[in-house]
C-alpha positions in Angstrom: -15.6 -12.1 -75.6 -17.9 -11.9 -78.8 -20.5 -14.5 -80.1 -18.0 -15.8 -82.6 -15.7 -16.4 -79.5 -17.9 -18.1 -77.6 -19.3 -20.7 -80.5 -15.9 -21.4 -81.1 -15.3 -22.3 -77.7 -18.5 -24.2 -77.3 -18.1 -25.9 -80.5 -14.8 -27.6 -79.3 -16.4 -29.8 -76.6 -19.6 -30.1 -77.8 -21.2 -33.4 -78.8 -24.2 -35.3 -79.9 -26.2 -35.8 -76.2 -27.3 -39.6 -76.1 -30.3 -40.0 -74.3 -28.6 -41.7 -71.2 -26.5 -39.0 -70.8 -29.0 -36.5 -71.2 -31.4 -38.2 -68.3 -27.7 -38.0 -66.0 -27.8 -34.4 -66.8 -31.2 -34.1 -65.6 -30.6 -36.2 -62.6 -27.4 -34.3 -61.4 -29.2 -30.7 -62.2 -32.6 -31.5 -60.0 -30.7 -33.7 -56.8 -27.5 -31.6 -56.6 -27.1 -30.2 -53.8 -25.6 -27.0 -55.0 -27.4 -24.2 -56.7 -27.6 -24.8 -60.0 -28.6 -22.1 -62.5 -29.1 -20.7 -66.1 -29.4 -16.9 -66.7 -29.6 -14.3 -69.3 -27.2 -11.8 -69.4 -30.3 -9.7 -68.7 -31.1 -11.5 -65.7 -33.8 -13.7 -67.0 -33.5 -17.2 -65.0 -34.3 -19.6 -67.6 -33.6 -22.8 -65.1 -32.9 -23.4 -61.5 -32.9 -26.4 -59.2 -34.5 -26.8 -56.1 -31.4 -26.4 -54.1 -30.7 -23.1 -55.9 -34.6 -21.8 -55.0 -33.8 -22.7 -51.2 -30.6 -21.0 -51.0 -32.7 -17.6 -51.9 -35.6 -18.4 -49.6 -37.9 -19.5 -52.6 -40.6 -22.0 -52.1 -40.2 -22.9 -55.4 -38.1 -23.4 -58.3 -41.0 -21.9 -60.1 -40.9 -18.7 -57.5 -37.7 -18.5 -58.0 -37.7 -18.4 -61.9 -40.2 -15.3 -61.7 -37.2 -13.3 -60.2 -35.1 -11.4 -62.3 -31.4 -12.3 -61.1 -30.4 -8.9 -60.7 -33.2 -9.1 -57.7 -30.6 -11.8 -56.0 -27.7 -9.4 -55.8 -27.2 -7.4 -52.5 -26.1 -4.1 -55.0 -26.7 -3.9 -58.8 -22.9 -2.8 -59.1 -22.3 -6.1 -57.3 -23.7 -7.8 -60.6 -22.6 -5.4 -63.2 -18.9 -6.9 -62.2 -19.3 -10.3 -61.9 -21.0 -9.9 -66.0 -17.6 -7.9 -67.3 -15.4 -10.4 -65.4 -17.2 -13.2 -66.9 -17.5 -11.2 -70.3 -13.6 -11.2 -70.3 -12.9 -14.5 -69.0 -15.5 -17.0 -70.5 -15.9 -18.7 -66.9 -15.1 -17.5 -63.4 -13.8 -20.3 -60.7 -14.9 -19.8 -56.7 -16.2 -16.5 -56.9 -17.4 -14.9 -53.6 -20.1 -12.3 -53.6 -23.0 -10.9 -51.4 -26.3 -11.6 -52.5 -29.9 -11.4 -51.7 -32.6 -13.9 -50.3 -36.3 -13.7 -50.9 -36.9 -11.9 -47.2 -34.2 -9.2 -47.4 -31.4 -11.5 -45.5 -27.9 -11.0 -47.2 -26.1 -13.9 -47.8 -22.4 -15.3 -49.2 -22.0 -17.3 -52.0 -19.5 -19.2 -53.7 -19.8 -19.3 -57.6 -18.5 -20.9 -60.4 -20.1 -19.7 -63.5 -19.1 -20.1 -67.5 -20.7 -18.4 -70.5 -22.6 -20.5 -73.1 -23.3 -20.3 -76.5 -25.9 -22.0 -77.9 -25.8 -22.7 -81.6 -29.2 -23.3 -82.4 -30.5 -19.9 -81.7 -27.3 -18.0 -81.7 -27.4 -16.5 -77.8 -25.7 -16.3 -75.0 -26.4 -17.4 -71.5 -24.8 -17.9 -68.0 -24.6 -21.5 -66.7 -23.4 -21.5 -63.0 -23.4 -23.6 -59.8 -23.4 -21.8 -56.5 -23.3 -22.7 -52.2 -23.8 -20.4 -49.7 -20.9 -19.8 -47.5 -22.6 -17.2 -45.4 -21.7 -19.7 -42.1 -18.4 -20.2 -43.5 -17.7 -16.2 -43.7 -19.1 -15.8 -40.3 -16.3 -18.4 -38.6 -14.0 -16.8 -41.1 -14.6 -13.2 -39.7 -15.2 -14.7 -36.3 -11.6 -16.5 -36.7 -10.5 -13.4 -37.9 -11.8 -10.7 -35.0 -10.3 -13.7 -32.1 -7.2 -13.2 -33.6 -7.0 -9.6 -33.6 -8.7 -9.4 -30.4 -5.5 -12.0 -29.3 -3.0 -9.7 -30.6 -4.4 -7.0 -28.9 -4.7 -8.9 -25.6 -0.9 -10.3 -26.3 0.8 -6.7 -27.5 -0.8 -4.4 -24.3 -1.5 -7.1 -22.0 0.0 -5.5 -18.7 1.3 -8.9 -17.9 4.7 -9.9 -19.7 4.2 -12.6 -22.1 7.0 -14.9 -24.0 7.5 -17.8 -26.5 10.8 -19.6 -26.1 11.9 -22.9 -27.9 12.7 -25.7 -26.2 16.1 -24.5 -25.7 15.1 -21.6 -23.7 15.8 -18.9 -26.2 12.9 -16.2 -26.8 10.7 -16.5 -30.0 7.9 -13.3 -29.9 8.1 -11.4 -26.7 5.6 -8.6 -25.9 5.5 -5.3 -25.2 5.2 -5.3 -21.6 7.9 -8.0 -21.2 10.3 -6.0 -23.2 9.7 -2.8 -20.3 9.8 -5.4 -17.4 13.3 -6.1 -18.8 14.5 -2.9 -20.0 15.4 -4.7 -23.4 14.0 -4.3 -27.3 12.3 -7.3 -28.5 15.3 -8.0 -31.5 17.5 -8.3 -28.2 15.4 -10.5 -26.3 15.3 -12.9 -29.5 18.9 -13.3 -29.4 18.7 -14.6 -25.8 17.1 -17.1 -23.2 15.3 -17.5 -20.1 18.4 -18.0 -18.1 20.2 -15.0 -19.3 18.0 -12.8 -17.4 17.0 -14.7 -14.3 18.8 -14.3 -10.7 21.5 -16.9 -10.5 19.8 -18.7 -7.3 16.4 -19.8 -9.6 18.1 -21.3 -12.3 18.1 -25.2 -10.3 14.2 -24.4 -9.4 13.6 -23.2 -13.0 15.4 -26.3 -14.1 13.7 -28.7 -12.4 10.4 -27.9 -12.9 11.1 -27.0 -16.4 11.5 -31.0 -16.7 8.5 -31.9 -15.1 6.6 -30.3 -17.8 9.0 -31.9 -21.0 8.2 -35.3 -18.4 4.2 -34.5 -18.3 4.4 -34.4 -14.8 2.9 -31.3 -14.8 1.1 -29.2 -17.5 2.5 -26.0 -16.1 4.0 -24.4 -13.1 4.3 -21.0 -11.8 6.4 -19.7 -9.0 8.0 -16.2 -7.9 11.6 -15.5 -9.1 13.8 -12.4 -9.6 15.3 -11.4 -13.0 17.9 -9.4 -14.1 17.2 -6.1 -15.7 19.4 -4.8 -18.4 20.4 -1.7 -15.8 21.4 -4.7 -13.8 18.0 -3.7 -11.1 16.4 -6.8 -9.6 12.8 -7.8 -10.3 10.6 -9.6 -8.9 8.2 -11.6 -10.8 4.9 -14.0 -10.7 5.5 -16.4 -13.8 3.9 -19.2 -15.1 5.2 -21.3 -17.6 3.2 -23.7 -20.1 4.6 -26.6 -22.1 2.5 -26.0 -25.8 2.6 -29.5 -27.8 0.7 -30.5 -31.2 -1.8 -32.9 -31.6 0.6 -35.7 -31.1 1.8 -34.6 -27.7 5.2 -33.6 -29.1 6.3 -30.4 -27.3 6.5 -27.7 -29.4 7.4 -24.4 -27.2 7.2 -22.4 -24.1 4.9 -19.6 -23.2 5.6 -17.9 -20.0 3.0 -15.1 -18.5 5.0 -13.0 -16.0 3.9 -10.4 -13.8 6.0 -7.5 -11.7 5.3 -8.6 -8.0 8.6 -6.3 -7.4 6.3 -3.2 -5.2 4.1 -6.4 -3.1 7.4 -8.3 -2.6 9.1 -4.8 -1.0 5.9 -4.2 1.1 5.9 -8.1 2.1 9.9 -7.3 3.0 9.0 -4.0 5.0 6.1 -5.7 7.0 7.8 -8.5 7.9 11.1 -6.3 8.9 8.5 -4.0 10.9 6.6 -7.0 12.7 10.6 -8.1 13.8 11.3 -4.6 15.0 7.7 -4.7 16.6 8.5 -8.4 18.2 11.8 -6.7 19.2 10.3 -3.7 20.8 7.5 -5.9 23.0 10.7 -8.2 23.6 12.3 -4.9 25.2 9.4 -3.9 27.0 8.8 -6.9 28.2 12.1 -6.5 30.4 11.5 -3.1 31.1 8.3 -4.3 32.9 10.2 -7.1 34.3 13.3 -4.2 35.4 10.3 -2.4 36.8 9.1 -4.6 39.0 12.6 -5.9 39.8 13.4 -2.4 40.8 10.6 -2.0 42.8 11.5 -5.0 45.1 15.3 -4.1 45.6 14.9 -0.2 46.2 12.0 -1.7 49.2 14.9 -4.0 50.3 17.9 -1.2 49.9 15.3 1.8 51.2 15.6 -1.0 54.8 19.1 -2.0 54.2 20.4 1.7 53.5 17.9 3.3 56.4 18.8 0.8 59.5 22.6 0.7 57.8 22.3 4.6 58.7 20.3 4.2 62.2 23.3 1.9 63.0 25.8 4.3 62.2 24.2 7.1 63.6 24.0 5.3 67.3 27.6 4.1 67.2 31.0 6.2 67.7 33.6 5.7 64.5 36.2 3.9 66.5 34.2 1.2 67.3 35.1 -1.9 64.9 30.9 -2.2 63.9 31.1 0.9 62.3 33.5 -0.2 59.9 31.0 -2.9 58.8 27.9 -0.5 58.9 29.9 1.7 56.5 30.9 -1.3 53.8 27.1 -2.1 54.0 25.6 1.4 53.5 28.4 1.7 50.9 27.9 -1.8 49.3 24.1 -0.6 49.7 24.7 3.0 47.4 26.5 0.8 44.6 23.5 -1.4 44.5 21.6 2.0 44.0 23.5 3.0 40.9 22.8 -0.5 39.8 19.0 -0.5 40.0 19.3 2.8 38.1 21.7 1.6 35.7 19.0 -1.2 35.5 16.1 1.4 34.8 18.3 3.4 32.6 18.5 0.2 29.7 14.3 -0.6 30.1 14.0 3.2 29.9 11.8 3.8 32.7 13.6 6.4 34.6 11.1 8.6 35.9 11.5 12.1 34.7 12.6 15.4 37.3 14.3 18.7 36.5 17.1 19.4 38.6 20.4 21.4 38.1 23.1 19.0 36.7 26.7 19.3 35.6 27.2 17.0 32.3 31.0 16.8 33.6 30.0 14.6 36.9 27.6 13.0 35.3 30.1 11.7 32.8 32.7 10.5 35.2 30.3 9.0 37.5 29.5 7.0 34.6 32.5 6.2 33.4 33.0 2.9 35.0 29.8 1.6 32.8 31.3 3.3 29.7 34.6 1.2 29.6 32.8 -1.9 30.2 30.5 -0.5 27.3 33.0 0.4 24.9 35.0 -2.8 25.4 39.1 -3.5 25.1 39.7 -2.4 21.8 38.2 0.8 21.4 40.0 4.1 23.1 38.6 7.0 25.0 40.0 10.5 24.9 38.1 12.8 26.8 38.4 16.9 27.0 35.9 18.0 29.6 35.5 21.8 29.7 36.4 23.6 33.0 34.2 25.9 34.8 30.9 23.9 33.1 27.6 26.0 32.9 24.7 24.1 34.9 22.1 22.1 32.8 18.4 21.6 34.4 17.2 18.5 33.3 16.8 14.7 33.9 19.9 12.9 35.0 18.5 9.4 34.2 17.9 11.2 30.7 20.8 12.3 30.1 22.5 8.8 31.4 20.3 7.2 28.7 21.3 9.9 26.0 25.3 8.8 27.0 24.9 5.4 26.9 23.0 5.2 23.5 25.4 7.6 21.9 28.6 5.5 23.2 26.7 2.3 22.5 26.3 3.7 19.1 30.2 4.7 18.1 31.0 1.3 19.1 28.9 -0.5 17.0 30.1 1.5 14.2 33.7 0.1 14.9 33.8 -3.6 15.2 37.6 -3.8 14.4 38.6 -1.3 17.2 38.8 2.8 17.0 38.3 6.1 19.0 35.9 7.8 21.0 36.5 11.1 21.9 34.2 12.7 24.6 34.1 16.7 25.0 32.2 19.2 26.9 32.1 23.5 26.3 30.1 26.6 27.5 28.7 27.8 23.9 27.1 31.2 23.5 24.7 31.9 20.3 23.6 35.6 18.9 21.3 35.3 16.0 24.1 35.4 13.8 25.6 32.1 15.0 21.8 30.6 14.9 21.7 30.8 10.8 24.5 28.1 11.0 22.9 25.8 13.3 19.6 25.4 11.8 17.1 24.6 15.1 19.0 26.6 17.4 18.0 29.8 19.1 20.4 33.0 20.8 21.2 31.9 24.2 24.1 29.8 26.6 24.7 26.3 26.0 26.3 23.3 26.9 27.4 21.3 24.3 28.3 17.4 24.5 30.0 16.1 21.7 30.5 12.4 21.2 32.4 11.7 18.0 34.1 8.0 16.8 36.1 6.8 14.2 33.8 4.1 12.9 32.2 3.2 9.0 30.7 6.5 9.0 27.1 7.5 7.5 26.2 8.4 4.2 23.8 11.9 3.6 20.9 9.9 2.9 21.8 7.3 6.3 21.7 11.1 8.4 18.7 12.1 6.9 16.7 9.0 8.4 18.7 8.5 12.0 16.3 9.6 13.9 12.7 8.1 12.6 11.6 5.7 14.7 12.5 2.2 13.8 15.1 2.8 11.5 18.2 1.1 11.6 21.3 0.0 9.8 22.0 -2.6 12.1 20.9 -6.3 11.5 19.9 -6.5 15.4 19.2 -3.0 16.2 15.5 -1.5 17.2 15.8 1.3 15.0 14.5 3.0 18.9 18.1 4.1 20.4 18.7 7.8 18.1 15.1 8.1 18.6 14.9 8.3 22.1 17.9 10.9 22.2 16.0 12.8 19.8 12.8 13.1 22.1 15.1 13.1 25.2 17.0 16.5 23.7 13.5 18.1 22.4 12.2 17.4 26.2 15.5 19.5 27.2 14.5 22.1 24.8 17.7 21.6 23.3 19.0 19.9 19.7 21.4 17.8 18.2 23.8 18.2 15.1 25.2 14.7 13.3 28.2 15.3 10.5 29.1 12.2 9.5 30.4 10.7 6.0 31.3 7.2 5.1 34.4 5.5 6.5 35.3 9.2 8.2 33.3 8.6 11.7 30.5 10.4 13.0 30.2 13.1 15.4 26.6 13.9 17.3 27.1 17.1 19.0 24.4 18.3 21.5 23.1 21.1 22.4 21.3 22.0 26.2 20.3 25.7 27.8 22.5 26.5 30.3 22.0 27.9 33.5 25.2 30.0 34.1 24.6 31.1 37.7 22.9 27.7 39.0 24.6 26.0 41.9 24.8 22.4 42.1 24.5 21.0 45.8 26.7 17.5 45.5 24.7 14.3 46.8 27.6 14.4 49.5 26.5 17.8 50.2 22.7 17.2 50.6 23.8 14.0 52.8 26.0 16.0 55.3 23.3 18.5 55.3 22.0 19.4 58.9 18.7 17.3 59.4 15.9 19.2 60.7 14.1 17.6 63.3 10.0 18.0 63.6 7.8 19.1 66.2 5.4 16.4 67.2 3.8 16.9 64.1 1.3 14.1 63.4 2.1 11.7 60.0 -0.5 9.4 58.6 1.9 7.1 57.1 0.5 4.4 54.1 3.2 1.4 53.6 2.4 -1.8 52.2 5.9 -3.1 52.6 6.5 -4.4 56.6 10.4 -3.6 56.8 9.6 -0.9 54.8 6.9 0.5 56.6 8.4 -0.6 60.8 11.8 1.4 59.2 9.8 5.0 58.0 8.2 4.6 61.6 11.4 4.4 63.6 13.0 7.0 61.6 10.5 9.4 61.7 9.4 8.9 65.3 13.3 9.3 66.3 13.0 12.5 64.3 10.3 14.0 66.2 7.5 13.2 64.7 3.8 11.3 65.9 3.3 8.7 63.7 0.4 6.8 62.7 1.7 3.4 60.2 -0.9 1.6 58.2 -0.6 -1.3 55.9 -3.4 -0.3 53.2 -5.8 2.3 52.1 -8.8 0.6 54.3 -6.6 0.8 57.0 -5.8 4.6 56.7 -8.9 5.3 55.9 -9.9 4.2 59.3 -7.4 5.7 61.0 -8.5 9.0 59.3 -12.2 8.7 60.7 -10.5 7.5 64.4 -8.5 10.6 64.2 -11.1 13.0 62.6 -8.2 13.6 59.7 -6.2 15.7 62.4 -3.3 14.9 60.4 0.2 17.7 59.6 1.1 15.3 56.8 -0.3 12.2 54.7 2.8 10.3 53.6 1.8 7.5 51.3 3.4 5.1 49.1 1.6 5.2 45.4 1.1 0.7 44.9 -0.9 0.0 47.4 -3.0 -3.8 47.7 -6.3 -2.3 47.7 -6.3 0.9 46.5 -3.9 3.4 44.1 -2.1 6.0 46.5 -3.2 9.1 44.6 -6.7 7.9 44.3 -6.7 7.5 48.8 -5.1 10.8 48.6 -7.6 12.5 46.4 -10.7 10.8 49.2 -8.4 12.2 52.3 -8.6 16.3 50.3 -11.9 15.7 49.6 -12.5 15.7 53.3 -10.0 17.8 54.4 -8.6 19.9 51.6 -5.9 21.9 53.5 -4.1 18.5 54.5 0.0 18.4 53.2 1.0 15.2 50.8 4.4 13.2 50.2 4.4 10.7 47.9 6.6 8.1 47.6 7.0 4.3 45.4 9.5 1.9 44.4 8.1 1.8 41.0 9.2 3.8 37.9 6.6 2.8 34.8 3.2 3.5 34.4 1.8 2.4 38.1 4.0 5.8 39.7 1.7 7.8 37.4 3.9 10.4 37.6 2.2 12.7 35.4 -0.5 13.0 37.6 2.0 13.9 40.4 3.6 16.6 38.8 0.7 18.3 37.4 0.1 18.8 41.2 2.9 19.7 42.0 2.9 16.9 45.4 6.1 16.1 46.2 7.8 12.8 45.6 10.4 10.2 46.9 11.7 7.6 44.5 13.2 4.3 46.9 15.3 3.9 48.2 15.2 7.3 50.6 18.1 7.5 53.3 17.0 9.1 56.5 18.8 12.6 55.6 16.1 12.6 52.6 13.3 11.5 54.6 13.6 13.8 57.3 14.4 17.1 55.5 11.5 16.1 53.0 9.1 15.5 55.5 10.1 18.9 57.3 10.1 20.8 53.5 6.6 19.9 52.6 5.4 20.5 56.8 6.4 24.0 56.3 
């Protein structure tokens, strides 16, 4: 714009100042409180106000005046544009520029400046007004950086976060929520909240959902499951705010959500694990229960079975009391089985190694097994002839039976099959690559197969970990067991199973081809040796018990010296000066552990001969201990065939 431009523009508005006005002007120019300012388009200040010298840190209006105004700008480029926009325009409205204060400070200002022409002497100047918005800027930027620091916090939050309308449908969703639910944010905003949550929150949702719209509540949170787009479950932590405007009217929904999904499956597996845990102590708290139970009927049985036997033994078969001793010795043996039967489900059969034929063992069982297997389930067995030996525990192998039959029947609720089968089995190292565990050698295999639900691969793989279980009441213990029973045996087992075609567990135990097995029968009509006078130093706590091993062994002829507790034999021993063929000693004593009176009876007299015997088949037998020593052992209740040829076995 060129002078001629400018007087023409100036010229339009101008007017004659009266004296009133011009003493307004002045007023207006020294109290506003607004910078107020008339330059040179060199930069000479040719007037200021006071408020315009404190915005620059001057003292003075007079201070401020000796300042060029190119001295205010925080660059000179800075106030080489602001001249050629104001050169172009004639006047510039709310113009925002840095400038400079008297001590260096930098500072925003606001300015609205026009170019003047004055007629009288033909020049130009700048007439402006001016504020400093440097505050203003600062809650500007400050507005600005929350907001971006709100946008960062809302896109990578880890925690979901939504906006819904009042109709539940999504507004803005971020990223995270968008990978919690497997969907794209355009997908989201074309449904709501209820689309993706679990059917059996959608009442809770609902009803707390209206105790926010009520005010009841400003927000609520709670853990629900939603649906993922792969139609997966997860589990969340969400809380959900009501957002309203200044007039309490509700606006929208903002939900926070968080994946609880791995907490809520630990949560699932501890609490599964502490019921299997309460399960197992439940278990073992019978077994100790059967333990002691046990112990009390094989002391009553070891007396009923022994004087049963004395009876019989003193009276001629045609005499019509024999008939009676025989239905009570026999009456007696079935309450045997029972008590081992009953040791057999708390698992506390004490272990031995003794050559065994899996065929006699199965049909001396098999009365238990049908009232196992129940009405509607069939048993077809094949038991191979001319069975190879086994060496092992027969209460172990009872166990092993019983779990596996227990097992096919549970599998077949609506009825089935169970086939039972029995071989000789001879490995080389070729056979060996295709039963992976195995090793060359002759086996006897037991095979237990059923035509239940079946087991998937994956179901196989995990049979026989501790605690696992695909029953709703099972211990996740009974495969286990087998599996540590068979590894005790030195032997293995093979599972082939698939889903709704059975299962078949096929075992595998070393055989001993040329063993003989003596029947119980046998070893009963055995030919009792009879002793010498030898001298017993007998240790039994139970009376009957204890007035029963005295006749029996005294009849058998032996000297026999009976005591009621350790402190008892232990003064016996010193009255005797431990001239003693044979300590026999029950293990529970009142006063003192059997093993621990033994171990003070060698310490005197190391060369003296031990039978142990107990009622008990847990932890108090301490059976361990025992065999490491290799002392011999009864377990009650002992018939007088078995007391006698012991006692003569570990004498010689």
């Amino acid at each position: 714009m060129n002078d001629k431009q400018i007087k023409e523009m100036n010229s339009k508005n101008s007017q004659e100042d009266s004296p009133q006005s011009e003493l307004l002007s002045r007023h207006l120019f020294e109290h506003n409180l607004a910078g107020v300012f008339c330059t040179t388009f060199d930069g000479v200040i040719i007037a200021c106000n006071q408020a315009f010298a404190h915005i620059f840190g001057y003292d003075s209006q007079q201070e401020a005046m000796s300042h060029s105004a190119w001295d205010l700008y925080f660059s000179k480029d800075e106030r080489i544009d602001f001249l050629s926009l104001l050169n172009i325009k004639g006047q510039i409205i709310n113009y925002e520029s840095q400038m400079k204060k008297k001590n260096g400070e930098i500072i925003w200002v606001l300015e609205n400046s026009v170019l003047m022409y004055d007629e009288k002497t033909g020049s130009s100047s700048i007439m402006g007004i001016l504020i400093d918005i440097t505050e203003h800027r600062k809650a500007i930027e400050a507005l600005r950086q929350s907001e971006e620091r709100f946008r960062e916090i809302y896109q990578y939050s880890p925690l979901g976060i939504a906006l819904s309308d009042l109709d539940y449908r999504f507004i803005k969703c971020n990223e995270s929520f968008c990978t919690m639910m497997g969907y794209a944010e355009e997908e989201l905003c074309n449904m709501t909240f209820k689309d993706i949550t679990h059917e059996e929150h959608l009442s809770i949702d609902a009803e707390n959902i209206n105790k926010l719209k009520e005010g009841i509540n400003q927000y609520y949170k709670t853990e629900k499951r939603y649906k993922r787009r792969n139609g997966d479950i997860l589990w969340a932590s969400t809380t959900v705010t009501l957002i309203r405007d200044e007039h309490q009217v509700p606006l929208h929904f903002i939900a926070m959500v968080e994946d609880i999904s791995q907490r809520k499956k630990t949560e699932l597996e501890k609490e599964h694990m502490q019921e299997q845990l309460l399960q197992v102590q439940k278990l073992e708290a019978v077994g100790l229960l059967a333990g002691g139970i046990a112990h009390d009927f094989n002391n009553l049985l070891t007396t009923i079975i022994g004087y049963a036997e004395l009876g019989m033994s003193k009276v001629k078969d045609e005499e019509p009391i024999m008939n009676n001793l025989k239905h009570i010795h026999s009456d007696s043996m079935r309450g045997v089985k029972l008590i081992r039967q009953l040791l057999l489900f708390s698992r506390k059969q004490p272990m031995s190694h003794e050559l065994l034929n899996l065929n006699s063992i199965i049909n001396d069982m098999l009365s238990l097994l049908e009232r196992l297997i129940g009405e509607n389930i069939d048993t077809e067995m094949n038991l191979g002839s001319d069975l190879w030996s086994i060496k092992g525990d027969k209460g172990n192998i009872e166990q092993v039976i019983v779990n596996l039959i227990i097992n096919a029947r549970d599998s077949m609720p609506q009825g089935g099959k169970i086939f039972i089968t029995t071989d000789n089995i001879s490995l080389n190292e070729r056979h060996c690559a295709v039963y992976p565990g195995s090793m060359p050698g002759d086996y006897v295999c037991m095979s237990i197969t059923d035509t239940g639900v079946g087991m998937s691969q994956d179901v196989v793989q995990h049979i026989f970990e501790p605690f696992f279980t695909t029953k709703s009441e099972g211990t996740g213990m009974g495969l286990a067991v087998i599996y540590g029973i068979i590894k005790q045996h030195n032997g293995w087992i093979q599972v082939y199973s698939e889903p709704r075609k059975g299962s078949a567990f096929n075992i595998f135990l070393p055989a001993f081809p040329e063993g003989q097995i003596i029947s119980k029968r046998e070893i009963e009509s055995a030919e009792v040796h009879a002793g010498e006078g030898n001298r017993i130093l007998l240790v039994e706590d139970e009376h009957q018990v204890r007035i029963f091993f005295t006749t029996v062994l005294k009849e058998g002829g032996y000297v026999v010296f009976p005591c009621k507790d350790a402190a008892e034999a232990l003064r016996q021993f010193e009255i005797e000066q431990g001239n003693f063929d044979l300590i026999f000693c029950d293990i529970v004593l009142p006063d003192k552990n059997g093993i621990e009176l033994v171990r003070e009876f060698l310490s005197r007299k190391d060369d003296l001969r031990v039978l142990f015997c107990s009622g008990y088949t847990d932890g108090k037998l301490d059976a361990e201990t025992i065999m490491n020593k290799g002392w011999p052992f009864l377990l009650k209740p002992i018939t007088i065939n078995q007391l006698l040829n012991k006692v003569k076995e570990v004498i010689l």
